[in-house]
C-alpha positions in Angstrom: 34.8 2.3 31.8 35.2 0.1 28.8 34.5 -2.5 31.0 31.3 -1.4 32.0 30.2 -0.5 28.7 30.8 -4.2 27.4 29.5 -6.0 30.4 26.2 -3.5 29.5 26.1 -4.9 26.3 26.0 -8.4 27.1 23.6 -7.9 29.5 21.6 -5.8 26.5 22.2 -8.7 24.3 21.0 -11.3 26.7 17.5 -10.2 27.7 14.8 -10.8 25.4 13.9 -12.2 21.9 12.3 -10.1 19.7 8.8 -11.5 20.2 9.5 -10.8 23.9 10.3 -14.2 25.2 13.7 -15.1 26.4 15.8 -17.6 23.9 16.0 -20.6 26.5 11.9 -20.9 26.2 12.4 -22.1 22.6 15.6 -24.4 23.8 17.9 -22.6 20.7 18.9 -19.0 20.3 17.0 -17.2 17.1 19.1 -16.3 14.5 21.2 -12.7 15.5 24.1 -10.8 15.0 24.9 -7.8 17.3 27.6 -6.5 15.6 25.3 -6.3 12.1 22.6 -4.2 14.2 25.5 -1.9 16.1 26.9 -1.0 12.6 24.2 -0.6 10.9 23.0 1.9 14.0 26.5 3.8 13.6 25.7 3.7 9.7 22.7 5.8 10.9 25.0 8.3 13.2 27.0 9.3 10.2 24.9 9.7 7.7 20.8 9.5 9.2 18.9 11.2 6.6 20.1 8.9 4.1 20.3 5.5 6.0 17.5 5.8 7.8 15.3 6.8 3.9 17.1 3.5 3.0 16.2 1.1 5.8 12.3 2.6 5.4 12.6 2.3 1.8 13.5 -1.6 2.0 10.9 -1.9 4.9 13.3 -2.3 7.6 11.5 -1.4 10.9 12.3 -1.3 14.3 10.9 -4.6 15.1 13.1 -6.1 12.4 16.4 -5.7 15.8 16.8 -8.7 17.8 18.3 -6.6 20.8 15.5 -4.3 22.7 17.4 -2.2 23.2 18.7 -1.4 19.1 15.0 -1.6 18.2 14.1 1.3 21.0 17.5 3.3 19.1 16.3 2.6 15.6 12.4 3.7 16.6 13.5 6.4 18.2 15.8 7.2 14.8 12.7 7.1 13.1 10.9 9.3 14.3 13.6 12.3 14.5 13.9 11.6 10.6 9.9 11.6 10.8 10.5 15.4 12.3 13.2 16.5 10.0 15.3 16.7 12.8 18.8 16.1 12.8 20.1 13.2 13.8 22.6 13.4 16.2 23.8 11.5 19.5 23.3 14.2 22.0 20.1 15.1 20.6 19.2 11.6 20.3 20.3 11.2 24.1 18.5 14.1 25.2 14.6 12.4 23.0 15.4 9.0 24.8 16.2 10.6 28.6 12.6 12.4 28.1 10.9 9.5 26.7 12.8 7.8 30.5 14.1 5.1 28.0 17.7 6.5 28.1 18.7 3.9 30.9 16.6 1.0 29.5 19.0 0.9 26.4 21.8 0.9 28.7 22.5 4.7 29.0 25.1 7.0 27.3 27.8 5.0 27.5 26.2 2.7 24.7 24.9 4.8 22.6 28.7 6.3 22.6 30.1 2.5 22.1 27.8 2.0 18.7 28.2 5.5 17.6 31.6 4.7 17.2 31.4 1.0 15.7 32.1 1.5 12.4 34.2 4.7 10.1 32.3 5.1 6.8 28.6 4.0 5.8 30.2 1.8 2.6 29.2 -0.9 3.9 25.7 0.1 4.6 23.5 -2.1 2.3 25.1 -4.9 3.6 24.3 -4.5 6.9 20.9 -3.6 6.3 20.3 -7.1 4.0 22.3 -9.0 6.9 19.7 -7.2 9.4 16.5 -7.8 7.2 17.8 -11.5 6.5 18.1 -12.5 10.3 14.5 -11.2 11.1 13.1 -13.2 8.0 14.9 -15.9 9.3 13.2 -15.4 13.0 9.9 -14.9 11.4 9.8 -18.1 9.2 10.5 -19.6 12.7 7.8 -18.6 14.5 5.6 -19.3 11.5 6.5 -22.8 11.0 6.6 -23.7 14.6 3.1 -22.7 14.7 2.5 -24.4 11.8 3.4 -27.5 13.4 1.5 -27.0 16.5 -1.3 -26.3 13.9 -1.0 -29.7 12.7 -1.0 -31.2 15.6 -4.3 -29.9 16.5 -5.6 -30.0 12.9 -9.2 -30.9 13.0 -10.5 -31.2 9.1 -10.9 -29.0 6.6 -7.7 -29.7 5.1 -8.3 -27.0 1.8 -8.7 -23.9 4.8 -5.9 -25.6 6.5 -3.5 -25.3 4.2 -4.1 -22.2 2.6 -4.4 -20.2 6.3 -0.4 -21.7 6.5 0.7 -20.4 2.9 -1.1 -17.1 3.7 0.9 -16.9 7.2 4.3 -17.8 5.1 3.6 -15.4 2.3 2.8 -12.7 4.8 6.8 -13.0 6.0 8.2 -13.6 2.8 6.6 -11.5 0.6 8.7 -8.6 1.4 11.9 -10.3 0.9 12.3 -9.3 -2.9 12.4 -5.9 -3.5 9.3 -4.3 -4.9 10.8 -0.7 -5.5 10.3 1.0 -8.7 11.4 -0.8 -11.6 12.0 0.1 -15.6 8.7 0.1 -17.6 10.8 -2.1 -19.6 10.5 -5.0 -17.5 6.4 -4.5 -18.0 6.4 -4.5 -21.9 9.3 -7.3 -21.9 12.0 -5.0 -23.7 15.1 -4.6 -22.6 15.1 -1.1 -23.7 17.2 1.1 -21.9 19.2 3.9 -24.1 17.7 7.0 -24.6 18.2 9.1 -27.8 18.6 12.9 -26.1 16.2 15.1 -28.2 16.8 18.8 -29.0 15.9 21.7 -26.2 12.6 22.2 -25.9 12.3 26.0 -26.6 8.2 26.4 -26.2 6.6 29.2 -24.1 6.0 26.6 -21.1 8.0 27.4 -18.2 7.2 23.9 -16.8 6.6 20.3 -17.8 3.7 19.9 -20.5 0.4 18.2 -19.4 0.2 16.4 -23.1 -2.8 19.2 -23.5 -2.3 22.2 -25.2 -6.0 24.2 -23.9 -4.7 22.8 -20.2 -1.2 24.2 -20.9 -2.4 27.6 -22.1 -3.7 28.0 -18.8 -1.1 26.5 -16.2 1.7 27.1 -18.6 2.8 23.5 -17.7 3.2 22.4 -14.2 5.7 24.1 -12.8 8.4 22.7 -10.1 7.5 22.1 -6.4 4.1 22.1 -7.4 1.2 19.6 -6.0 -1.5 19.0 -8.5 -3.9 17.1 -7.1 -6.7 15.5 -10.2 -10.0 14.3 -9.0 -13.1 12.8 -9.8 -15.8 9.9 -9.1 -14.6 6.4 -9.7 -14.8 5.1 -13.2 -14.3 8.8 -14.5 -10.8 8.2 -16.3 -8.3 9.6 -13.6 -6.0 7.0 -14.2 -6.1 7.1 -18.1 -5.9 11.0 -17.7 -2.9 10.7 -15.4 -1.1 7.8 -17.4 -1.7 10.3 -20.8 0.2 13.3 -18.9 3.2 10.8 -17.5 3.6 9.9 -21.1 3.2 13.3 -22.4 6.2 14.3 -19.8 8.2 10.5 -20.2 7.7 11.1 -24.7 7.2 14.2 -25.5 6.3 15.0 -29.4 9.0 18.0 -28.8 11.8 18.7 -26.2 13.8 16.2 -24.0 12.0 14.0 -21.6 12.0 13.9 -18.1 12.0 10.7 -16.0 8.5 10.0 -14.3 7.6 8.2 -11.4 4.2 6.2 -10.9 2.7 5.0 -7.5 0.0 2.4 -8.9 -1.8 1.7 -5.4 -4.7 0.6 -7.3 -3.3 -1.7 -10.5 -0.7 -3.8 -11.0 2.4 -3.2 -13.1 1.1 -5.0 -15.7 -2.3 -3.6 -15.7 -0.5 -0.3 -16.4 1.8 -1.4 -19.0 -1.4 -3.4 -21.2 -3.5 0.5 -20.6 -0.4 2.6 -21.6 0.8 0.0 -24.6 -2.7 -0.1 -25.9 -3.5 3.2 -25.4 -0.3 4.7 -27.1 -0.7 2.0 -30.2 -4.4 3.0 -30.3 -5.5 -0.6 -30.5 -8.8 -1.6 -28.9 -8.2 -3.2 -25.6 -11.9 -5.2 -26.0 -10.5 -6.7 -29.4 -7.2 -7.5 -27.9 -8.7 -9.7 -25.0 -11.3 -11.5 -27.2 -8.4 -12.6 -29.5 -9.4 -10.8 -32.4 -5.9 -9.0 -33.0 -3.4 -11.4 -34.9 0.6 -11.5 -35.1 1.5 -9.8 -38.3 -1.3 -7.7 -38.9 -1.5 -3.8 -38.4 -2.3 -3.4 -34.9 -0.1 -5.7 -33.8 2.8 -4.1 -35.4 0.8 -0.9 -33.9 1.8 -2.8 -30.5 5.5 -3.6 -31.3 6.1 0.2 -31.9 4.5 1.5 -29.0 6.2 -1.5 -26.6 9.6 0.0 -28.3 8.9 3.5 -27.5 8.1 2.8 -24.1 10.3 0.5 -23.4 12.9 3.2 -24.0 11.1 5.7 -22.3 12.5 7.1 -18.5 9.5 5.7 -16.4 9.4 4.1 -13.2 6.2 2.1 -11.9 5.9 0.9 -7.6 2.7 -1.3 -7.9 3.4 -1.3 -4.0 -0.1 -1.9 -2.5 0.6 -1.1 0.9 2.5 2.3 1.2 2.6 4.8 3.9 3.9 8.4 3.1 7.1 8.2 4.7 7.8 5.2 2.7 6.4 6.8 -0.3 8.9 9.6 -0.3 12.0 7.4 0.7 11.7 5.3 -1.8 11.1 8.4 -4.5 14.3 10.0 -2.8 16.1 7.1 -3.7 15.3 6.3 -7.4 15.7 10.2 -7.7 19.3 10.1 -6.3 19.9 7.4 -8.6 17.6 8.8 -11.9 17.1 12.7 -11.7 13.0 12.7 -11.7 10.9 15.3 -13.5 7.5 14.2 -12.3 5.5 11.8 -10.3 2.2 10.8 -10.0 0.8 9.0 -6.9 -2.7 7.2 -7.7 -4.5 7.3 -5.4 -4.6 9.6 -1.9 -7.0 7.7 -0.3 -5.3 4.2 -0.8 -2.1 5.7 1.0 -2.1 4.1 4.8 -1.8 5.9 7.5 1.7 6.2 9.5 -0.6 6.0 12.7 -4.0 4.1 12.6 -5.3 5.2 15.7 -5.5 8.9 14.5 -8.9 10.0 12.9 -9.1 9.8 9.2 -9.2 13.0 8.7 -5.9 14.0 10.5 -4.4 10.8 8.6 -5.4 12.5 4.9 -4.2 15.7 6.2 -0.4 14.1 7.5 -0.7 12.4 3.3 -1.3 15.6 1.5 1.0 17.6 3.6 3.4 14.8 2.8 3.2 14.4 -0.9 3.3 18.5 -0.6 6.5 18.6 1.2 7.2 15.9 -1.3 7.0 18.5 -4.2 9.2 21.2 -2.8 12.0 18.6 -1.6 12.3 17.3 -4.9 11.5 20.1 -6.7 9.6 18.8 -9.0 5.6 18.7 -9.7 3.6 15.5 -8.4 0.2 14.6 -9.7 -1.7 13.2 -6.9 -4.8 11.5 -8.0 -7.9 12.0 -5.3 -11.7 10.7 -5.1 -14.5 13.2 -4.7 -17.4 12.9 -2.8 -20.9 12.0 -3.9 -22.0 15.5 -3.2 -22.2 16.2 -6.8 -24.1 13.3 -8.2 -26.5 13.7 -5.4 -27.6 17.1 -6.5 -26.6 16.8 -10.6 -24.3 19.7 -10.4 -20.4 20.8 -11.6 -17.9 19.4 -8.9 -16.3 22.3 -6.6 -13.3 21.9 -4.4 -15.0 21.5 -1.2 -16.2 18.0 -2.9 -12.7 16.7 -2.5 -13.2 13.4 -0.1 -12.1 12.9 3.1 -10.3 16.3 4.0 -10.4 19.9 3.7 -6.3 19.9 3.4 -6.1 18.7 0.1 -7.8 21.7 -1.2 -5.4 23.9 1.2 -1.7 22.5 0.0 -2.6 21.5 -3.5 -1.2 24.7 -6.0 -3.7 23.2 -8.7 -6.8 21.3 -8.2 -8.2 19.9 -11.8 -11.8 18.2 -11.3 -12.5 15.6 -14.3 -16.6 15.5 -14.7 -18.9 14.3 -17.6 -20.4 17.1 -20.3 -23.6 18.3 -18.4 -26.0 17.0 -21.4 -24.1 13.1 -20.6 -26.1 10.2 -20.5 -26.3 10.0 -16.3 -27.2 6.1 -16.6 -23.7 4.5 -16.0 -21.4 5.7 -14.0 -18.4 5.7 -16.9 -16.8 8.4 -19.0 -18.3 10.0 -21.4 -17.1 10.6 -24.8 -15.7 14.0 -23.9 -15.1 15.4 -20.5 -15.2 18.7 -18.9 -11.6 19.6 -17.4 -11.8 22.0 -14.4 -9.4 24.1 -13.3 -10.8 24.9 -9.7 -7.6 26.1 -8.5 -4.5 27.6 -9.4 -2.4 29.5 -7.1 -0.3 31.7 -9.9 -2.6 31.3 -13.1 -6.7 31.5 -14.1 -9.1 28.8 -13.1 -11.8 27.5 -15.6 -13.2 24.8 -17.7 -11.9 23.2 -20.8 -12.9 20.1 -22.5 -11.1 16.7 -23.5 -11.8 14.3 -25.9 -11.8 10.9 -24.2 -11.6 7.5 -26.9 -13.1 4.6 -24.6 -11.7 1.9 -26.9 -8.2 2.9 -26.2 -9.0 4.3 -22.8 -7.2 8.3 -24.0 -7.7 11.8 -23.2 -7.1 14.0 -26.2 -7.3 17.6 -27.1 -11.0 18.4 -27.7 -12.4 18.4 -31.3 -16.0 19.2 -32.3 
């Protein structure tokens, strides 16, 4: 038998390369290692959930196995962690025989051999660096051997020539650092990272505080496992509103704060961190860029405070620009392993890619929201999911209503709040841009009143505030 099982293997191991040619048609065997692949796969056996979120989180994918038959294994992985369903070897062994791929990875028998590869999942990282490493490795190959052939056949235009090559390098490499959620205090330069703990908030909120007192009268915070989904037109503020509220929850004037999580699929890092450092010093972005603020004078030691403050605050910031949901929630499942999250805010919907292209858009925004709402309860925690509305409401110069959300009617079904951000009725209608206060609608609330409240909004410093005549 354990004959059989290794002669399997070799036969496994010698079939094709990962790009589906066999190793002899390039004269050298691509870079490999079975034994990193097998114990990474019995890493996965004994403990799925949370090496399988890990591999996603660090974009490790199926294609990223040499062997066919450990990338069939790992997809098929994927997909029972997709499900929520356990991962186990017989059940696992029972997907692959109805899928008829059971003997194609070289039946039971190996899925028994690599189930049993390794004891303890210790050594887990490592395998799935050694893994990602190989298939850079095999990548950059193919890459620069058609790079070559490239220039063999070059035929002017050497400017196109050359940047089509760096774009086709970048494309493989650009994934090999890490860009998970890091410490706001590598965006404001501060090496910042002890936090005073403040007294015990004892306020009449059962949940987090918006920053907003007339928006927490009505919602009494947001409360855990909650979705709260903020729309409005492009231009209208979300963002600002959204970055006000994570650093209402990150520095609150009272109570201890609660680590926040932003998913910038619009801006960069920095672009964040220049909006909130501006914003919380309340020093005019226009000035700053048009050199008119000098070292030494009152705003910029405006801008030293505030980079302190935030530097120190618990807030996290993936600028990732191409995220689907189940990588979304693996890598929030990880940094809240690691930091104990009290809110996250995912900017925006619409810029999360699908899991599946081929499906139509609408099923793709439903699979989203019903993801960042299972996202809520796992955590248990409230996520602000920013969302565009349609141009419904332009078009016929009225109040936004829910069934203006963009794209699909199952945002409005799983969100617990909807908010709707829209210009005072009597608003210049010229420019499509903020106005100097906004109307703040409630639309929906699942356990509280719905309504409309207003917000002042200070364009210099791009800030929602409570509303004063």
């Amino acid at each position: 038998m354990a004959d059989d099982v290794q002669k399997s293997s070799r036969r496994l191991r010698a079939s094709t390369d990962s790009d589906g040619s066999t190793p002899s048609s390039i004269g050298r065997t691509p870079p490999h290692s079975a034994e990193a692949e097998e114990y990474l796969l019995s890493c996965c056996f004994l403990d799925g959930a949370d090496i399988v979120s890990r591999c996603l989180s660090d974009k490790l994918g199926p294609d990223a196995f040499y062997f066919p038959a450990n990338r069939v294994i790992f997809s098929k992985l994927v997909e029972l962690y997709n499900k929520g369903t356990a991962i186990d070897l017989a059940i696992l062994a029972e997907e692959l025989k109805t899928g008829r791929q059971l003997d194609e990875i070289g039946g039971y028998a190996y899925l028994t051999q690599i189930s049993g590869r390794i004891p303890t999942t210790a050594q887990a990282t490592y395998f799935i660096e050694k893994v990602r490493e190989l298939h850079l490795l095999r990548e950059l190959i193919k890459v620069a051997t058609g790079a070559v052939e490239s220039c063999y056949s070059y035929e002017g235009g050497l400017g196109e020539f050359v940047d089509k090559i760096e774009q086709d390098i970048f494309k493989v490499t650009q994934d090999r650092v890490s860009d998970g959620a890091k410490g706001i205090q590598e965006t404001t330069k501060n090496a910042w990272i002890i936090i005073d703990k403040m007294m015990n908030h004892k306020g009449e909120l059962t949940g987090i505080t918006s920053g907003y007192k007339d928006l927490d009268a009505m919602t009494y915070g947001f409360q855990k496992s909650e979705m709260i989904v903020l729309a409005a037109r492009p231009s209208m503020g979300k963002t600002s509103l959204a970055l006000n509220m994570a650093e209402a929850v990150a520095l609150p004037r009272k109570g201890n704060p609660s680590a926040t999580l932003v998913f910038s699929l619009e801006m960069s890092g920095s672009q964040l961190g220049l909006r909130m450092l501006c914003s919380r010093a309340r020093v005019n972005m226009k000035m700053l860029r048009e050199g008119f603020i000098k070292p030494g004078g009152k705003e910029y030691h405006d801008l030293v405070k505030a980079a302190d403050e935030l530097s120190k605050a618990p807030i996290f910031i993936d600028d990732s620009s191409h995220l689907t949901i189940m990588e979304l929630r693996a890598k929030a499942r990880r940094i809240h392993a690691r930091t104990p999250l009290g809110f996250i805010v995912v900017d925006y919907l619409q810029l999360l890619a699908p899991v599946d292209s081929k499906t139509p858009r609408e099923q793709q925004v439903a699979e989203i929201s019903r993801g960042l709402k299972g996202l809520a309860k796992e955590l248990d925690l409230p996520v602000l999911v920013l969302s565009q509305l349609n141009r419904a409401s332009e078009k016929e110069s009225r109040t936004p209503r829910l069934s203006d959300l963009r794209e699909s009617g199952s945002i409005e079904q799983d969100a617990d709040v909807v908010l709707m951000l829209a210009r005072p009725k009597d608003a210049d209608e010229k420019y499509q841009v903020a106005a100097d206060s906004a109307e703040l609608i409630v639309a929906k609330q699942r356990n509280g009143p719905v309504g409309e409240l207003k917000l002042t909004f200070l364009r210099d410093i791009t800030r929602f505030e409570n509303y004063t005549q």
